[in-house]
Backbone of each chain as ProteinMPNN parsed JSONL, in Angstrom:
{"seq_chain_A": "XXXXXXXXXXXXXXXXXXXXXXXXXXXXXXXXXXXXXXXXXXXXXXXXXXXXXXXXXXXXXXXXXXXXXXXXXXXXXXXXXXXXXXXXXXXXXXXXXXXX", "coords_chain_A": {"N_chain_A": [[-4.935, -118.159, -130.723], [-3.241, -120.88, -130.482], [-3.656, -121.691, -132.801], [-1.772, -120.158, -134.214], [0.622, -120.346, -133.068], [0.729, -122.841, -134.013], [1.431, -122.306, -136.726], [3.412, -120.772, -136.89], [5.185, -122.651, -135.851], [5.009, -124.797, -137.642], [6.343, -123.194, -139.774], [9.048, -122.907, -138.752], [9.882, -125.068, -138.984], [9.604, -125.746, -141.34], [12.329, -124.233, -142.043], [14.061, -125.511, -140.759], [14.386, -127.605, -142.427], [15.216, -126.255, -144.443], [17.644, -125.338, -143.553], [18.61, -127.913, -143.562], [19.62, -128.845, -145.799], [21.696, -127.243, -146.416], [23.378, -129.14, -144.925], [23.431, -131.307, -146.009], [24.414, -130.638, -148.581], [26.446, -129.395, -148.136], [29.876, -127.971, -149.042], [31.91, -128.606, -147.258], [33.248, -130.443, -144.209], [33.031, -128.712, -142.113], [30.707, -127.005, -143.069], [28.809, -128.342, -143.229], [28.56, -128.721, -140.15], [27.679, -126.085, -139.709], [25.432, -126.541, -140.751], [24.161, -127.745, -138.792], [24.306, -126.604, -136.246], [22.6, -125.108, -136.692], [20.267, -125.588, -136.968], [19.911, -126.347, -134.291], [19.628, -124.572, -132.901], [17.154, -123.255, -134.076], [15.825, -125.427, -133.252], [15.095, -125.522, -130.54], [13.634, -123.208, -129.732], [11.264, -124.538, -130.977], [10.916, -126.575, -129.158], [9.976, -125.25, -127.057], [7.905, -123.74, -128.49], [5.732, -126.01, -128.711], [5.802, -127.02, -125.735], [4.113, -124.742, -125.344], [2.119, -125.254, -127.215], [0.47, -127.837, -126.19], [0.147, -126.879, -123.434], [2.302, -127.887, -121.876], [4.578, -126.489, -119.943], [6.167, -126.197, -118.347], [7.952, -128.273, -118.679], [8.292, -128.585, -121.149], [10.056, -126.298, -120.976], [12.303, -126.761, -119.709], [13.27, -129.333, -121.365], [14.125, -127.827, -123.215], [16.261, -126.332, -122.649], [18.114, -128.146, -121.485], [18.308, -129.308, -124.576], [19.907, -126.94, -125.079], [22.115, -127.012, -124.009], [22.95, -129.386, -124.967], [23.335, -129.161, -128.008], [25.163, -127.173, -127.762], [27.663, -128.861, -126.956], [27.914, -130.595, -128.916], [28.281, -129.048, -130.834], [30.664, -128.033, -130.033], [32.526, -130.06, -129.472], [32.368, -131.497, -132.27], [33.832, -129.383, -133.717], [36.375, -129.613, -132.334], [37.381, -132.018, -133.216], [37.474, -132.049, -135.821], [39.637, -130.16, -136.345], [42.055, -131.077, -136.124], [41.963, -133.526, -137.651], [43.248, -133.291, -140.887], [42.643, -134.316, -143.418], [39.989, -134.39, -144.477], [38.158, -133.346, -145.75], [37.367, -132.604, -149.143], [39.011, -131.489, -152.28], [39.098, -128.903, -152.121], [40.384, -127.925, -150.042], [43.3, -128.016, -150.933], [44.874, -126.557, -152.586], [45.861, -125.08, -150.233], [47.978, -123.674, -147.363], [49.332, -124.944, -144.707], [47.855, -123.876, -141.473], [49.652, -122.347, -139.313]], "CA_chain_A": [[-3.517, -118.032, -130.393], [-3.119, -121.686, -130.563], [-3.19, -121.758, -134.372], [-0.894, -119.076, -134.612], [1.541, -121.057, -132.344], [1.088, -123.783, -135.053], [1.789, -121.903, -138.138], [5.282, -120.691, -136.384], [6.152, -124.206, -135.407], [5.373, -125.477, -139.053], [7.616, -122.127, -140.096], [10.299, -122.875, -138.196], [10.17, -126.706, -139.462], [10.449, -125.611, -143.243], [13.502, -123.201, -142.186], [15.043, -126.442, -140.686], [14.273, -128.702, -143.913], [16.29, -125.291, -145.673], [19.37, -125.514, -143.405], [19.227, -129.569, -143.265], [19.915, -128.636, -147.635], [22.921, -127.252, -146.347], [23.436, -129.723, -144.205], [23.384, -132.096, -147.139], [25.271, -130.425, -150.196], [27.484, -128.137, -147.873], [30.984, -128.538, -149.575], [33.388, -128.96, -146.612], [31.997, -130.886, -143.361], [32.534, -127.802, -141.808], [29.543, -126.862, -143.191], [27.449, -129.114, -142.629], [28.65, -127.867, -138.952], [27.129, -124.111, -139.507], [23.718, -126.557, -140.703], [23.948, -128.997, -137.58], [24.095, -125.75, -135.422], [21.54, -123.678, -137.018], [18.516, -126.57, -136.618], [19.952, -126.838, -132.684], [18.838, -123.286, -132.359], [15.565, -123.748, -133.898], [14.942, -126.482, -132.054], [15.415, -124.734, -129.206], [12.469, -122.46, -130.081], [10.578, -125.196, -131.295], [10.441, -127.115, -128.579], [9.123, -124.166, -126.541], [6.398, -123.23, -129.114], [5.544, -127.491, -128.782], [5.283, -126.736, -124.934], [2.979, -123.972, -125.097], [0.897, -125.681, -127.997], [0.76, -128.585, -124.928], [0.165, -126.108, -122.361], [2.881, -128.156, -120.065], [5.402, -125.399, -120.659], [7.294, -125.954, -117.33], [8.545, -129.753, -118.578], [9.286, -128.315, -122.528], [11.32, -125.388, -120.789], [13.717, -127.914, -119.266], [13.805, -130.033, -121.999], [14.538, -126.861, -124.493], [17.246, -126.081, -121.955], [19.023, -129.313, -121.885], [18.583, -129.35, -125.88], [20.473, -126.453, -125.811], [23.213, -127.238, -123.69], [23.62, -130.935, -125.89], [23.72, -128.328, -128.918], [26.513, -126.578, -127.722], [28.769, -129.431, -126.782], [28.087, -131.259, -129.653], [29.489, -128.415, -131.632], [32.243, -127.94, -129.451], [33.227, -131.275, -130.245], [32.564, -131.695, -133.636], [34.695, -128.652, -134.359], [37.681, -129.51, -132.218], [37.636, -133.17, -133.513], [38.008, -132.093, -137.463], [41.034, -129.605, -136.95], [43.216, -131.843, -136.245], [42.029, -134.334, -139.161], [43.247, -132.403, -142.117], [42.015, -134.803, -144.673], [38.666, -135.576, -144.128], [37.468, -132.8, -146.841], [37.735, -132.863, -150.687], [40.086, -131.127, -153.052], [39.324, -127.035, -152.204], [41.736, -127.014, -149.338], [44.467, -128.566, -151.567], [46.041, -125.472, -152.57], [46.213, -123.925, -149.34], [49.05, -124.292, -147.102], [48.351, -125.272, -142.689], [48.1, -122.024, -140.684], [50.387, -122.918, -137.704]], "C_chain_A": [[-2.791, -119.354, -130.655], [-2.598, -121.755, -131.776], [-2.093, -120.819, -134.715], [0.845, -119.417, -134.196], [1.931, -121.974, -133.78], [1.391, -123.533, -136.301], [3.279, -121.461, -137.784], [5.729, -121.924, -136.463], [6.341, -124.806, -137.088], [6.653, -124.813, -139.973], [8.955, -122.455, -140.163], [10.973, -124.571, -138.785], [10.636, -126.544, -140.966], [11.503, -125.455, -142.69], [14.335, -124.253, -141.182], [15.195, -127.184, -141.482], [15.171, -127.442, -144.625], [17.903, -125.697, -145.282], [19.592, -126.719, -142.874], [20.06, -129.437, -144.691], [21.304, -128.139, -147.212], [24.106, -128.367, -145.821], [24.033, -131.057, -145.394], [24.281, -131.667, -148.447], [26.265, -129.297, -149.672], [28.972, -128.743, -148.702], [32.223, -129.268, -148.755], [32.745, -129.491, -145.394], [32.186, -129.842, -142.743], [31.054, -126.597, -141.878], [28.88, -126.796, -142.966], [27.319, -128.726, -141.174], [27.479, -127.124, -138.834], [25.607, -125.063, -139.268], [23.308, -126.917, -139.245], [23.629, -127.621, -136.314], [22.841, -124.489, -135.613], [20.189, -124.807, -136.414], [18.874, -126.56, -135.61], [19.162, -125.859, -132.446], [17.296, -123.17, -132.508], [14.816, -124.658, -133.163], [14.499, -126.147, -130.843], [13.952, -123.982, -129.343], [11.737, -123.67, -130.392], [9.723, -126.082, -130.65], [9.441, -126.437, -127.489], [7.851, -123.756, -127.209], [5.415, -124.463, -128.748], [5.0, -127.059, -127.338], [4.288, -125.759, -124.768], [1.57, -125.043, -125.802], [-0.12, -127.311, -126.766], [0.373, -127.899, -123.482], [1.378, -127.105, -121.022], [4.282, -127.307, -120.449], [6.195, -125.657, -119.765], [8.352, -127.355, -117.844], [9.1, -129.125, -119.992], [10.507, -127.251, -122.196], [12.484, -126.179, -120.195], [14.338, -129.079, -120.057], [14.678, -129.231, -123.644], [15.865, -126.651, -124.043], [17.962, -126.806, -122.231], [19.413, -129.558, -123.157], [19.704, -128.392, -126.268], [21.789, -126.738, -125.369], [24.009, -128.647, -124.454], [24.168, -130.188, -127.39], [24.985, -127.85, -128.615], [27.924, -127.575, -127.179], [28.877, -130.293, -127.985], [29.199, -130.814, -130.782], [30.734, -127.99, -131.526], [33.4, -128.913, -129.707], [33.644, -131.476, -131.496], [33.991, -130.606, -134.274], [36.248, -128.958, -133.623], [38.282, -131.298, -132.614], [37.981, -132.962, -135.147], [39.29, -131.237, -137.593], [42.027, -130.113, -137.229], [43.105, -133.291, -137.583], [42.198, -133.501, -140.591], [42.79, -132.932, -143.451], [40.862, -135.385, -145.235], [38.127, -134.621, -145.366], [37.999, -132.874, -148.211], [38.692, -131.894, -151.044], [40.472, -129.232, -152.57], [39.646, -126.657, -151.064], [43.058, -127.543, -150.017], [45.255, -127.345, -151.427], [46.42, -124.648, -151.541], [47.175, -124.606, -148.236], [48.426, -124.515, -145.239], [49.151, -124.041, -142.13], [48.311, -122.272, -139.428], [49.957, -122.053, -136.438]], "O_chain_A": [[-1.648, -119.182, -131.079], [-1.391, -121.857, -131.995], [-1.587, -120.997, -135.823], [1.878, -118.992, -134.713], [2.969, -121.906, -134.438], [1.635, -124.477, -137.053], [4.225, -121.861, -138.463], [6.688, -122.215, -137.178], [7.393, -125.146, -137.631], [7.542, -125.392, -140.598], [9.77, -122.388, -141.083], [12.123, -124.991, -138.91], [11.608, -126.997, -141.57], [12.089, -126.535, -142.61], [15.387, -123.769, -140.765], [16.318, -127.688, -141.463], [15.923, -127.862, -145.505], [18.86, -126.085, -145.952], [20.421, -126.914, -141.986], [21.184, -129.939, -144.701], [22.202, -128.759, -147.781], [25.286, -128.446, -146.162], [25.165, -131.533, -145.311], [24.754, -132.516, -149.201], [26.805, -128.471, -150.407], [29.064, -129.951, -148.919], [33.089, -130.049, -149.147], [31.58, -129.107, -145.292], [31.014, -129.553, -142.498], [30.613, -125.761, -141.089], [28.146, -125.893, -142.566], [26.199, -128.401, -140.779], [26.511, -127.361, -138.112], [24.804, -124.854, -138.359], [22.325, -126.467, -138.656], [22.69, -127.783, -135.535], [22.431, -123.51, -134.991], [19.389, -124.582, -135.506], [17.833, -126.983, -135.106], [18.088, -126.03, -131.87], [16.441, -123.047, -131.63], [13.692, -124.687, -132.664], [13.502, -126.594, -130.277], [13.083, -124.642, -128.774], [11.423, -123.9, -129.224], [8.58, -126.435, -130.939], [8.375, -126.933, -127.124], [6.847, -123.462, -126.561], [4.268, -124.12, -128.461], [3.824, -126.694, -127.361], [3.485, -126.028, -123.875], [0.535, -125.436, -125.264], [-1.335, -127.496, -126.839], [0.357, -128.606, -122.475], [1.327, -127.048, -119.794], [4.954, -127.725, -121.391], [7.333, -125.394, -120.152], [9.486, -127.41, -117.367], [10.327, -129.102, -120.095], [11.58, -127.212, -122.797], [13.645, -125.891, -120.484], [15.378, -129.68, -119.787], [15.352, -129.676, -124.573], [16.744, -126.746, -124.899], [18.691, -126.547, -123.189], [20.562, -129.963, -123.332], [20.398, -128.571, -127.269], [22.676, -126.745, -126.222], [25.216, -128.885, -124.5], [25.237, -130.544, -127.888], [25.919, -128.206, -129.333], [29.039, -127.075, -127.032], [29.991, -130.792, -128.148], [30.16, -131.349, -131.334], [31.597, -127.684, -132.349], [34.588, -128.764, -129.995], [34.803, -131.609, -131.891], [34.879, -130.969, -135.046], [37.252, -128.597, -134.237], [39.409, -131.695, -132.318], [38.767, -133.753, -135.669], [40.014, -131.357, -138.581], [42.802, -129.9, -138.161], [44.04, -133.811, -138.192], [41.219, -133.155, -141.253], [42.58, -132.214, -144.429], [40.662, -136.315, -146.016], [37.511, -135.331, -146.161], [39.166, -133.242, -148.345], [39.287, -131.379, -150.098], [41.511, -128.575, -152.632], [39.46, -125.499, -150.693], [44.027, -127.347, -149.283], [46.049, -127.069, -150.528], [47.144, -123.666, -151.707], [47.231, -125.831, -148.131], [47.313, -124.246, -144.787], [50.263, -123.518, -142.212], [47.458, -122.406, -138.551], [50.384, -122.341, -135.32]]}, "seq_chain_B": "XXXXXXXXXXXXXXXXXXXXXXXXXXXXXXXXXXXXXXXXXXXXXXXXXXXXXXXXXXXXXXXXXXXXXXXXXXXXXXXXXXXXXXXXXXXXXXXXXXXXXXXXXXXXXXXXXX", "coords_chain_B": {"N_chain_B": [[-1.837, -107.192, -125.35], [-1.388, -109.592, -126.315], [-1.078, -108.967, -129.069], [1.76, -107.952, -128.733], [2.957, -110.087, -128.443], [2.571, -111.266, -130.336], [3.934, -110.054, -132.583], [6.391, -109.93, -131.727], [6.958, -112.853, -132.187], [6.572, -112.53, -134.544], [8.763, -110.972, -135.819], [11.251, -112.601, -134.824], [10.995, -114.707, -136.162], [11.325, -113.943, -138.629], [13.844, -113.136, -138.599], [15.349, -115.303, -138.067], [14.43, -116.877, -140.366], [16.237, -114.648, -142.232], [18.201, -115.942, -141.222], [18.393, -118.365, -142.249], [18.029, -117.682, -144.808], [20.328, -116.864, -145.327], [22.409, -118.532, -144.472], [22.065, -120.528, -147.303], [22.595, -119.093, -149.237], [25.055, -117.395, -149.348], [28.644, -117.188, -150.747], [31.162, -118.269, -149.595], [32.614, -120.273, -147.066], [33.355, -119.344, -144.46], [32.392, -116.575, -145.15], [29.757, -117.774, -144.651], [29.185, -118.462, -141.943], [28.35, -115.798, -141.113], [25.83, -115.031, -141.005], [24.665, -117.228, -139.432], [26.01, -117.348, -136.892], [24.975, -114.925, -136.247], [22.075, -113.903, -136.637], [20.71, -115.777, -135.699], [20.771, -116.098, -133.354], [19.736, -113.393, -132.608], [17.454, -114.053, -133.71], [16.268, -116.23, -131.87], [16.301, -115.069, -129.858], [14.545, -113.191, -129.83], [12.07, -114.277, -130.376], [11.676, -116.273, -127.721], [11.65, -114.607, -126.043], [9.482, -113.519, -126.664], [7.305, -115.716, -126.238], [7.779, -115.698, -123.447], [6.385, -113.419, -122.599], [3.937, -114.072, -123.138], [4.006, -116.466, -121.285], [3.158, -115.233, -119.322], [0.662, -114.374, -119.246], [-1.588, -114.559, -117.471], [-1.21, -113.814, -114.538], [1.088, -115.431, -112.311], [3.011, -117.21, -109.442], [4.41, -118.909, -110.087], [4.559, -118.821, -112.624], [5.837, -116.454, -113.468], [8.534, -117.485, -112.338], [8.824, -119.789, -114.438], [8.695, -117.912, -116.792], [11.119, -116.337, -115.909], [13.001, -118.873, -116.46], [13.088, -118.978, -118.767], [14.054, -116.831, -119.878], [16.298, -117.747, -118.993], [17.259, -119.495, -120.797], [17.599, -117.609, -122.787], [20.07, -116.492, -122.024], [21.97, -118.316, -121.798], [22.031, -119.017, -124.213], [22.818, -117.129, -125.81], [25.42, -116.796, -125.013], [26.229, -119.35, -125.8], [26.115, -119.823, -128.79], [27.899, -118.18, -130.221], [30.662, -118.365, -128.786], [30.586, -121.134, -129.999], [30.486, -120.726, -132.836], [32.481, -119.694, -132.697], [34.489, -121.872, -132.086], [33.907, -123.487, -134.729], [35.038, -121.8, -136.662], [37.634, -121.367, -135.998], [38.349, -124.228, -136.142], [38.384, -124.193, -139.005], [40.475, -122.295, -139.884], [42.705, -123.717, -138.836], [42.213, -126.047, -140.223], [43.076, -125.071, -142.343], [41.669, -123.992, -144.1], [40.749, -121.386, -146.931], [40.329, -118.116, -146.842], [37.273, -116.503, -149.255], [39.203, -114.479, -150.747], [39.7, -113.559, -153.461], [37.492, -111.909, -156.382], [34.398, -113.33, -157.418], [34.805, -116.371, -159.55], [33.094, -115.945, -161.856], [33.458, -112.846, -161.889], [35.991, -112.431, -162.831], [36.966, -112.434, -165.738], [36.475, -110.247, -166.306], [38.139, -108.511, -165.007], [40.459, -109.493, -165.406], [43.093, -109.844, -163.405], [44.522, -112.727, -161.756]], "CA_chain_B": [[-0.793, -108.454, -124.767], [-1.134, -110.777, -127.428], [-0.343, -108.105, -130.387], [2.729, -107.713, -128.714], [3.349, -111.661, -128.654], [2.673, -111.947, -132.238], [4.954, -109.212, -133.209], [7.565, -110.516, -131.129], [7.229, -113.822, -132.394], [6.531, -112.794, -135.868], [10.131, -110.659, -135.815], [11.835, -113.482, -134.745], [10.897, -115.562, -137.206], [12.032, -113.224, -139.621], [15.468, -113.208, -138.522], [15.798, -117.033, -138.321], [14.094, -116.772, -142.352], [17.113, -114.314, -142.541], [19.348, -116.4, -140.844], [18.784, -119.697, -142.8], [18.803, -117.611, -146.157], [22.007, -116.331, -145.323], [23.353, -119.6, -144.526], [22.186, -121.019, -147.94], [23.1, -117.879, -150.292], [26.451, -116.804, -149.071], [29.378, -118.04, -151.282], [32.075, -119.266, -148.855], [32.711, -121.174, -145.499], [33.59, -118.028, -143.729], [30.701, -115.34, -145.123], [28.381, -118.291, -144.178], [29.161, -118.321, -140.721], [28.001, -114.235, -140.261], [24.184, -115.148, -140.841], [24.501, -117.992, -138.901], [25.935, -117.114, -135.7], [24.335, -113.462, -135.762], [20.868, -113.71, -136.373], [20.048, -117.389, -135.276], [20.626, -115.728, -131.916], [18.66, -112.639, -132.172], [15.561, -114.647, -133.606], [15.692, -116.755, -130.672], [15.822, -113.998, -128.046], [13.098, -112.326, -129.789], [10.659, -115.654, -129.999], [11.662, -116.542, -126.737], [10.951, -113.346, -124.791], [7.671, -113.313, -126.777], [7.143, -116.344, -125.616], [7.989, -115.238, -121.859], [5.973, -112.355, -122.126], [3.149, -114.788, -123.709], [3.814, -117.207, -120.502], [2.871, -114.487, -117.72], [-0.64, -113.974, -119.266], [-2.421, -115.015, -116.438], [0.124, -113.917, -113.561], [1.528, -116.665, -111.158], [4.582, -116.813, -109.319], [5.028, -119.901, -110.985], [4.747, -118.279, -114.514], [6.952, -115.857, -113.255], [9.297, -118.332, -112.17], [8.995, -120.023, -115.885], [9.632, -117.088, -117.344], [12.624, -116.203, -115.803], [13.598, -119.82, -116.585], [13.356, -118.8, -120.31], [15.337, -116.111, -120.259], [17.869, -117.657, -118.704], [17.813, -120.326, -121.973], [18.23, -116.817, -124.061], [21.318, -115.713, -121.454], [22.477, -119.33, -122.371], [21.816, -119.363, -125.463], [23.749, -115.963, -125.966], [27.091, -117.308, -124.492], [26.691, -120.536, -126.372], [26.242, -119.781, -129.9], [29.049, -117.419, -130.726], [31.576, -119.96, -128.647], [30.719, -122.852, -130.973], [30.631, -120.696, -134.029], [34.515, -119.28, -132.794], [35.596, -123.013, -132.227], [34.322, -123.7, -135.641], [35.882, -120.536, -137.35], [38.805, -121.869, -135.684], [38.82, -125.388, -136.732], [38.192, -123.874, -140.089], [41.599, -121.887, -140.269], [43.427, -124.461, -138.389], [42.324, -127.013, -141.169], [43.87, -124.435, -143.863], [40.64, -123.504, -145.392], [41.454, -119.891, -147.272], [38.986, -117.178, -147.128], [37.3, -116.019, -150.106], [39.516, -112.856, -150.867], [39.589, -112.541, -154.947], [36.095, -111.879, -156.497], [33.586, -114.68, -157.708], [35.486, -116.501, -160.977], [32.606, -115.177, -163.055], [33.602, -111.735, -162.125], [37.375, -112.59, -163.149], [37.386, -112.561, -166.912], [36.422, -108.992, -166.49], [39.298, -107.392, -164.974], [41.347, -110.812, -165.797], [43.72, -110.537, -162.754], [44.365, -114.188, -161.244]], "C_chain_B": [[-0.946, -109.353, -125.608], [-0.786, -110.211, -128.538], [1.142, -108.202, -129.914], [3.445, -109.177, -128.853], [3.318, -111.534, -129.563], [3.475, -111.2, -133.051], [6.028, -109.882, -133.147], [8.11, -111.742, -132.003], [7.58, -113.609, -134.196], [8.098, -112.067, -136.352], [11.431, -111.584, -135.53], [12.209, -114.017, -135.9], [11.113, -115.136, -137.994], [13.325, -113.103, -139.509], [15.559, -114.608, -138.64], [15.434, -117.05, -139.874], [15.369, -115.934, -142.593], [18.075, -115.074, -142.628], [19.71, -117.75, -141.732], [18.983, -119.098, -144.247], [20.147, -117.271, -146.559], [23.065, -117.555, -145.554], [23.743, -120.343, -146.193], [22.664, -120.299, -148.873], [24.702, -117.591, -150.084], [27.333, -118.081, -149.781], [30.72, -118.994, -150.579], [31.619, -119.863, -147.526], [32.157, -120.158, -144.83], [32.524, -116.689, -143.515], [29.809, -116.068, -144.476], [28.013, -118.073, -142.771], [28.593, -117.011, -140.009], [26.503, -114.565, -139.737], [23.891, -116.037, -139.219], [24.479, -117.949, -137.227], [25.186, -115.733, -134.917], [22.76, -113.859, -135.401], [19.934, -114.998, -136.3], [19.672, -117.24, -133.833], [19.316, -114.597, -131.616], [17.067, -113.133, -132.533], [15.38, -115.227, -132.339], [15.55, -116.15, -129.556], [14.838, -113.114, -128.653], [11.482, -113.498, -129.518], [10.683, -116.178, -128.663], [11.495, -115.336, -125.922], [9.419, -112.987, -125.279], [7.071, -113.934, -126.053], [6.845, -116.181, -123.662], [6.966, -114.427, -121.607], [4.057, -112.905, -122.059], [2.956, -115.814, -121.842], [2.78, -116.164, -119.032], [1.614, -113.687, -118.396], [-1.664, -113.508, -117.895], [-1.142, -115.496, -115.138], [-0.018, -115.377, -112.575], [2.869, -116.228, -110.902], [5.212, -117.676, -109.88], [5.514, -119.226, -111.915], [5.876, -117.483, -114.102], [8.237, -116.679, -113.284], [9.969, -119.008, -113.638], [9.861, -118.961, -116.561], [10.717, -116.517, -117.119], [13.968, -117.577, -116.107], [13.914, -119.781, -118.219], [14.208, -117.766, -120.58], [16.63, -116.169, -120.006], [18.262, -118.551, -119.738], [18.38, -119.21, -122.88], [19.846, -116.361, -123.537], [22.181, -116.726, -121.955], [22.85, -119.322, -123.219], [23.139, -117.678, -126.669], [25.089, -116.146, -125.786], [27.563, -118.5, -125.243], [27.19, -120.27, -127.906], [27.249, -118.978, -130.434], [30.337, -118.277, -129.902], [31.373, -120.736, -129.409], [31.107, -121.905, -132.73], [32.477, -119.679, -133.958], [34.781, -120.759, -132.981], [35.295, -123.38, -133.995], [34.75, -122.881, -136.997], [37.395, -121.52, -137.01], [39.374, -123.289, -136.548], [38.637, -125.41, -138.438], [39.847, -123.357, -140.709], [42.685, -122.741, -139.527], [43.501, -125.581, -139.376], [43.082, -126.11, -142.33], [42.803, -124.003, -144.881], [40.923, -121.767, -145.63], [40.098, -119.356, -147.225], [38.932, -116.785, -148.533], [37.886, -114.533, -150.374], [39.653, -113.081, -152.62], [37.66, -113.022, -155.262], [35.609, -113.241, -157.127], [34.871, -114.638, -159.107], [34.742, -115.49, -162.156], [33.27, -113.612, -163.075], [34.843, -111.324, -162.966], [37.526, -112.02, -164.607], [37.429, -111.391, -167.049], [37.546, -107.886, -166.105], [41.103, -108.497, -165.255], [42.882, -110.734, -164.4], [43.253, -112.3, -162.383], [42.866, -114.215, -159.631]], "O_chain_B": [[-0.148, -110.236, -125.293], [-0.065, -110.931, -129.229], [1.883, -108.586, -130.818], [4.535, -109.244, -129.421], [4.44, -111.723, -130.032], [3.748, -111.604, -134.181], [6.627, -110.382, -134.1], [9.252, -111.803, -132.46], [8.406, -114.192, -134.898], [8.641, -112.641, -137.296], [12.529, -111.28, -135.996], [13.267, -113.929, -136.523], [11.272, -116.054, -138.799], [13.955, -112.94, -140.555], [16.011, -114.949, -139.733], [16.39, -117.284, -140.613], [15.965, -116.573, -143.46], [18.811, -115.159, -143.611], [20.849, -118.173, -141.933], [19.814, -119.629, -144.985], [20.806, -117.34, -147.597], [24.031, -117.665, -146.309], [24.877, -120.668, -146.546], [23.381, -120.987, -149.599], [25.41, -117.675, -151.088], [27.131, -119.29, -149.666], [31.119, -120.095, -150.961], [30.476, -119.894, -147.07], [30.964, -119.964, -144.593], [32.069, -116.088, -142.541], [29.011, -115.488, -143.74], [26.928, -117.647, -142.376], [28.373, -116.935, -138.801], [26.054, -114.455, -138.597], [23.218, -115.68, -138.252], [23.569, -118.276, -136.465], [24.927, -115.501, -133.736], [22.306, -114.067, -134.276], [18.788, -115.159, -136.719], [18.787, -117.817, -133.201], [18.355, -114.711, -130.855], [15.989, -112.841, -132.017], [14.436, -114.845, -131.648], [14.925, -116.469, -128.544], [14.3, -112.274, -127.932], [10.446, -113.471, -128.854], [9.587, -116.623, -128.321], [11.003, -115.592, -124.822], [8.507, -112.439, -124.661], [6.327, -113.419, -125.218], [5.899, -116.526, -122.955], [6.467, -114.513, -120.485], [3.179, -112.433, -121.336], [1.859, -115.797, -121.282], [2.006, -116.531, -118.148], [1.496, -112.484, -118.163], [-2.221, -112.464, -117.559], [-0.536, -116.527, -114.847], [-0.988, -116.078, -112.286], [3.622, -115.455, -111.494], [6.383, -117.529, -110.229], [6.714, -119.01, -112.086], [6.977, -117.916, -114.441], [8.986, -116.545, -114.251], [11.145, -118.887, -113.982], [11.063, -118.946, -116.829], [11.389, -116.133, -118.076], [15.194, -117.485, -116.048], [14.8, -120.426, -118.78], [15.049, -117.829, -121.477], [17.611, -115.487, -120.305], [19.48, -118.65, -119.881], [19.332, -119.442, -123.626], [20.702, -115.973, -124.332], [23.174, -116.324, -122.56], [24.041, -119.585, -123.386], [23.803, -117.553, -127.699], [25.881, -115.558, -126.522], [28.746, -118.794, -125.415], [28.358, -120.435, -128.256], [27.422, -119.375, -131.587], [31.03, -118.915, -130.694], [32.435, -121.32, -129.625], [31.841, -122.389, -133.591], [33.238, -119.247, -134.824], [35.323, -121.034, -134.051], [36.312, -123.56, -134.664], [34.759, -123.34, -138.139], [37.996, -122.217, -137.826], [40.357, -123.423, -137.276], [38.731, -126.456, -139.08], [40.361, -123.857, -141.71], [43.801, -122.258, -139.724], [44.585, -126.146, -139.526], [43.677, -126.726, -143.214], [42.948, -123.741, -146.075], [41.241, -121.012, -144.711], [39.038, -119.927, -147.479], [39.97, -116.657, -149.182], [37.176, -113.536, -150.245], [39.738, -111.893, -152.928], [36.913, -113.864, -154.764], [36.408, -114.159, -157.313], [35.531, -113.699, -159.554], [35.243, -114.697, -162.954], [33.591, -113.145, -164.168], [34.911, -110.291, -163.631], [38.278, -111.048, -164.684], [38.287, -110.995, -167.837], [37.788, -106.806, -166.644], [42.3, -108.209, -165.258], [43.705, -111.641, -164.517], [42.203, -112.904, -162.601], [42.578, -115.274, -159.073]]}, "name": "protein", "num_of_chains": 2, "seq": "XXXXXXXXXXXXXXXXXXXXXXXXXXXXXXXXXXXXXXXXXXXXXXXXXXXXXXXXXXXXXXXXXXXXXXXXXXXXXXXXXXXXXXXXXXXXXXXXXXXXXXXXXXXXXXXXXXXXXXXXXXXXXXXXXXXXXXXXXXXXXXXXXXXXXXXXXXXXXXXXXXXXXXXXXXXXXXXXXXXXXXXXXXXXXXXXXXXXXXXXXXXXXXXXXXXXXX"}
């Protein structure tokens, strides 16, 4: 069961190295956002599979917890800190006009 | 009791493999965001209730205890992730980014509207 734990965890580690790639060549930093929030979630799982593989499962469930609640303010932030900067991305919102 | 863990887990993990190909395949901002906030969630409430179901092998009231401490990360985790992916929908059409509404360019030449 152990090993089986560890072939998920490695799993779940590619399929955060996929959406770090977004993370990295997204076009708008919004983007990079969607990546920054997709690896929170895995993590989230990750750190839980980590506690089992560990058997101290009661100390990774509180630290998966807390991970997730830092996840969700981070993105709360991040997203209400770029609306109001309208020029922080490149050329492909040029043509569009601000949606009052 | 452990087939059903490894299902669990292994269904999960198939939606998160959904969820990150979605993220990287989809052509705009806006489509990206469906994968992302949908099935990032349901992998993790399926790997995490495997998990749960995985913790209360060998009953305790502890384990019990645990495991109700994990499902309350998925009740969490349910309320969180669609809030963050509205604020950044939001700060998406508040910056002026347009949705993709005409078809890919390649498709263009073919019916040649703009």
């Amino acid at each position: 069961m152990n090993t089986f734990f560890l072939c998920i965890s490695l799993g779940l580690c590619f399929l955060m190295f996929v959406s770090f790639y977004r993370c990295l060549m997204g076009p708008t930093i919004l983007d990079r956002l969607i990546g920054v929030n997709a690896i929170g979630t895995k993590t989230v799982v990750l750190l839980l599979l980590i506690g089992f593989l560990y058997e101290r499962v009661d100390m990774f469930v509180d630290i998966a917890l807390a991970y997730g609640f830092l996840n969700f303010v981070a993105v709360i932030a991040a997203s209400r800190y770029f609306h109001k900067r309208k020029g922080l991305y490149e050329g492909s919102f040029k043509e569009t006009k601000e949606i009052s | 009791m452990n087939l059903f863990v490894v299902i669990c887990l292994c269904i999960g993990f198939l939606f998160l493999l959904g969820g990150t190909v979605g993220i990287i395949r989809m052509p705009d901002f806006y489509t990206r965001l469906h994968p992302a906030g949908k099935l990032d969630t349901l992998g993790l409430f399926a790997m995490v209730s495997g998990l749960a179901v995985y913790n209360l092998h060998h009953f305790s009231f502890g384990a019990l205890l645990l495991s109700v401490k994990m499902m309350l990360i998925v009740f969490f985790v349910f309320h969180s992730i669609p809030t963050a992916t509205h604020a950044i929908v939001d700060a998406g059409m508040r910056a002026g980014l347009s949705p993709l509404t005409r078809k890919k360019p390649s498709q263009l030449q073919g019916t040649g509207e703009k």
